[in-house]
N, C-alpha and C positions, 0 to 999 in steps of 0.2 A: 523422512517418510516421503516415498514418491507421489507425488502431484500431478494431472494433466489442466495446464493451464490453455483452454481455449482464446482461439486468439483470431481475426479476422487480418489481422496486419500481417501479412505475406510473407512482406521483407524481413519480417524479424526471425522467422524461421532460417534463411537464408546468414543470413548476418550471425547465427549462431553457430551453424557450421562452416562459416567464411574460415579460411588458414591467413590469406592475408587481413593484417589489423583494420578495423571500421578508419573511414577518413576523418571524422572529428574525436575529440576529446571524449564531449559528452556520450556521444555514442557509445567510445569505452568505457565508460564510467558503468552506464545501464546495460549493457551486455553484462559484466563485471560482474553487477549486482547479481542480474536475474541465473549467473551460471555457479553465484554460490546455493543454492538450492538445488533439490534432488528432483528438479522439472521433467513433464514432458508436454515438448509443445505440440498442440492440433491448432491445425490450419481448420479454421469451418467459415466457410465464404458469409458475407455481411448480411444479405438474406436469411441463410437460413441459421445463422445465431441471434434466433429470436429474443432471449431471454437479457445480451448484453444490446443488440440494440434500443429494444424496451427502457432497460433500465438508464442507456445514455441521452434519451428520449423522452424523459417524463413529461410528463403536461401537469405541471403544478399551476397553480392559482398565482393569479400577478399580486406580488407586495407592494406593497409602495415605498417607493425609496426612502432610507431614512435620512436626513436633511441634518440631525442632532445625536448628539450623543453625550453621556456624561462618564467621564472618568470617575471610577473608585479605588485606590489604591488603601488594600491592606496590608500591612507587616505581617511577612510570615517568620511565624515561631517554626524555626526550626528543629528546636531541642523538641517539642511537643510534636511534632510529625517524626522524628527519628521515633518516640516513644511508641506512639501510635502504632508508628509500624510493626514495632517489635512485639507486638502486642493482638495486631494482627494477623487472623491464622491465616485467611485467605492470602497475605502479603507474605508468610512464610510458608504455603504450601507452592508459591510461585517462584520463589527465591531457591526449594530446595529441588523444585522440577525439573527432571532432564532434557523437558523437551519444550 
């Protein structure tokens, strides 16, 4: 299903329609990625993509750093999650989904 993924990052429009290959790896790697999907990209300048710079911007309440921590390790039963699952419609409405 076709998508328009907005995007303020310029260069990634460009780099998708590059013929010559990106100069790093990783580059390739995330072009790669993003060109298995049925995309379309929009350029919309940093200003007026209000809603992604918002959300890259939150103003959350300061935490305080956690200093401790404790590990808890449980054994998973894996025969009883195989179960579960098969047993699960939602995990079988997802298994038999085409999309």
């Amino acid at each position: 299903r076709l998508f328009q993924l907005w995007t303020d990052h310029k260069p990634l429009l460009a780099a998708m329609t590059r013929i010559s290959p990106p100069i790093l790896p990783r580059q390739q790697r995330h072009l790669a990625f993003i060109s298995e999907f049925n995309v379309l990209l929009v350029y919309v300048p940093g200003p007026e993509n209000v809603v992604a710079d918002f959300l890259s911007r939150p103003n959350l309440p300061q935490v305080p750093e956690v200093t401790t921590a404790a590990a808890v390790t449980t054994p998973v039963d894996f025969q009883a999650l195989v179960a579960a699952q098969l047993t699960c419609k939602e995990m079988q409405q997802l298994l038999t989904s085409k999309t």
